[in-house]
N, C-alpha and C positions, 0 to 999 in steps of 0.2 A: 603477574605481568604488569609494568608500568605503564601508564598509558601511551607516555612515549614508542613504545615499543608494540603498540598492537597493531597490527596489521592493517590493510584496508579489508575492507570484506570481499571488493572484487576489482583487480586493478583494470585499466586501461584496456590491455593485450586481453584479457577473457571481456571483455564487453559482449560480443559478439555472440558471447552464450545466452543473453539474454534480449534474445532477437527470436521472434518468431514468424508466423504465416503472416498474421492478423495486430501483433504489435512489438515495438520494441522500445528499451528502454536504453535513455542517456544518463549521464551523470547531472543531475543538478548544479546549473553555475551560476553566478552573478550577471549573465548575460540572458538568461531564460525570464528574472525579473518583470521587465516590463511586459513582455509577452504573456505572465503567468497572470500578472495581476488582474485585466478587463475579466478572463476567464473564470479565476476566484469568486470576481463578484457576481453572485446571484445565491439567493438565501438558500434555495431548494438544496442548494449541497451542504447546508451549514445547519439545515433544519433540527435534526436531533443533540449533534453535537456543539452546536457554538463554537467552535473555533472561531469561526470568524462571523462579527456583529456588520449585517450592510447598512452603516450608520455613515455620518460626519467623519467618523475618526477611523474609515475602512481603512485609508493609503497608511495612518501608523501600525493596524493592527496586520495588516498583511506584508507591511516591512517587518517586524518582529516574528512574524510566523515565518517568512523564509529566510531570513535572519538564522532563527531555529534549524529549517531544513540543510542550511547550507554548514551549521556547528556540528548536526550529524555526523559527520565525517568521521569525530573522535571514538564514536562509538558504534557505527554503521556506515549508509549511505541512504542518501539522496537520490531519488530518482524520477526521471519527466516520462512520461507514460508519450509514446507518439506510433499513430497508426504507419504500419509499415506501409501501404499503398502508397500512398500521399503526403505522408512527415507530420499532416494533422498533429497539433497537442492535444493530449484526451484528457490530462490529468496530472497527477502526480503519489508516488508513494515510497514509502522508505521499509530498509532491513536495521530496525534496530536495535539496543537494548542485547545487541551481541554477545556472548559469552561463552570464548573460546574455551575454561577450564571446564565447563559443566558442558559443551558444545548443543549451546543452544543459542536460539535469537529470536527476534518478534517483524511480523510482518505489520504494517500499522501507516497511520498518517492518510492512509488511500483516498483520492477523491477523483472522481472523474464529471465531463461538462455532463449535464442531462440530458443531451443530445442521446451518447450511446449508453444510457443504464438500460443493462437487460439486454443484453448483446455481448457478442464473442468477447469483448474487450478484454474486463476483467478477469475473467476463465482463463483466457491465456498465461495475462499478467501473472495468475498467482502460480499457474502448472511451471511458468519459467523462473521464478523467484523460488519458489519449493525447491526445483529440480536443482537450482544451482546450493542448492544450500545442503541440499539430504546426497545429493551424487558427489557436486564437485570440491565442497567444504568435508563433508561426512558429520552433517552434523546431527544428533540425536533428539532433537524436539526444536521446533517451531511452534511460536504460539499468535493470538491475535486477541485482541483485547477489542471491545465494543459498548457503546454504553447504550445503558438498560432501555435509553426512550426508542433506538435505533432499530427498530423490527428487522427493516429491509435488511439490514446488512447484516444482523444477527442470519435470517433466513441466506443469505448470499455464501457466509461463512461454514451454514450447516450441509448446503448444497454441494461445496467442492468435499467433503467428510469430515470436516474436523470436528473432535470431540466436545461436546459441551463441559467444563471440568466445572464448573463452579459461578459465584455470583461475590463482587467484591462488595458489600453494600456501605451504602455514604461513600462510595471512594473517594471521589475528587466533587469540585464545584465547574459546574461550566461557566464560561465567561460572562452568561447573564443573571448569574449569582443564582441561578438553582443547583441544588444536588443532582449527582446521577452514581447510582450503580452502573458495573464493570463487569460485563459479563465474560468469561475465560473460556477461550477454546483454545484445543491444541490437535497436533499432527504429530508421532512419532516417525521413529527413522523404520522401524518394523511394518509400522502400517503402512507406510508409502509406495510400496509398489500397485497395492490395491487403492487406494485415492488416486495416483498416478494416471491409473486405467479409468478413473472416474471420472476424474479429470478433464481429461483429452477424450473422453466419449462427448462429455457436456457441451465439449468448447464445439468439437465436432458438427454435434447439431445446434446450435444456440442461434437464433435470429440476427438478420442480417451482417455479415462482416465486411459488406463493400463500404466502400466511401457514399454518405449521403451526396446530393446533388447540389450544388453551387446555386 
């Protein structure tokens, strides 16, 4: 399949599927930009992985990173995490890395403000991203990729059930010119109805989902 011809992963009219109690998700645009950007800046979310350096040169490096999210398109999508209460932005994360012939994709890019880490948020995010991808795609394996210095999110990933497969070593370099290994978890389409229920028990009881206080 050409890339001309591959599909979106979820158009316009199914948005609505990825809407939940506690959050939902938009399409990534050119207008979310300045909005996204004060948010990005603070290192705690950038701590393991380096995406982004809180330097001199953040406004170029977080114009190239959503630069990035927004060329997703070709091969996934872009998406802005916003709590359903109140439209709050929590975040942002993408379905990428798509591949309709093997029917699989990568859930990935995630970041949310540190306000709500450890809270319903993410739990949702990933039970609504899953569900559309294993129900309404039919598709056979989702995976998630993490690097090695990342505990938390390694522990965050093991929590909703996905499989630990592997360990990519030397993968890539972070942006601060250290190495990092890649560590490989995945979810098949057989195992999902039991993650599904795991899922939605966690999100169920997870620490606070109302809106903080002003």
């Amino acid at each position: 399949m050409s890339a001309a011809l591959v599909p979106p992963i979820i158009t316009a009219d199914r948005l609505h599927l990825l809407k939940g109690e506690y959050v939902y998700l938009t399409f990534a645009r050119e207008t979310d930009r300045e909005l996204l950007r004060p948010l990005a800046k603070d290192e705690r979310i950038w701590e393991f992985t380096k995406t982004l350096m809180i330097t001199e040169t953040y406004d170029a490096q977080f114009d190239d990173y959503f630069d990035g999210a927004l060329a997703t398109v070709s091969e996934g999508q872009a998406f802005v995490i916003r709590r359903t209460a109140d439209d709050t932005v929590l975040g942002m994360t993408r379905i990428h890395s798509v591949n309709y012939k093997d029917k699989g994709a990568e859930i990935g890019h995630t970041w949310y403000i540190p306000e709500v880490w450890g809270q319903v948020y993410n739990k949702e995010c990933k039970l609504l991203l899953l569900q559309y991808l294993f129900e309404n795609l039919g598709f056979q394996r989702v995976q998630f990729r993490v690097a090695h210095q990342n505990i938390r999110s390694q522990r965050a990933v093991e929590k909703i059930g996905a499989t630990k497969e592997g360990v990519l070593r030397k993968h890539a370099f972070r942006n601060d010119g250290s190495r990092r290994d890649t560590v490989v978890f995945s979810i098949l389409d057989d195992e999902w109805p039991e993650k599904k229920a795991l899922i939605t028990a966690f999100a169920s009881t997870s620490p606070s989902a109302h809106p903080a206080p002003r």
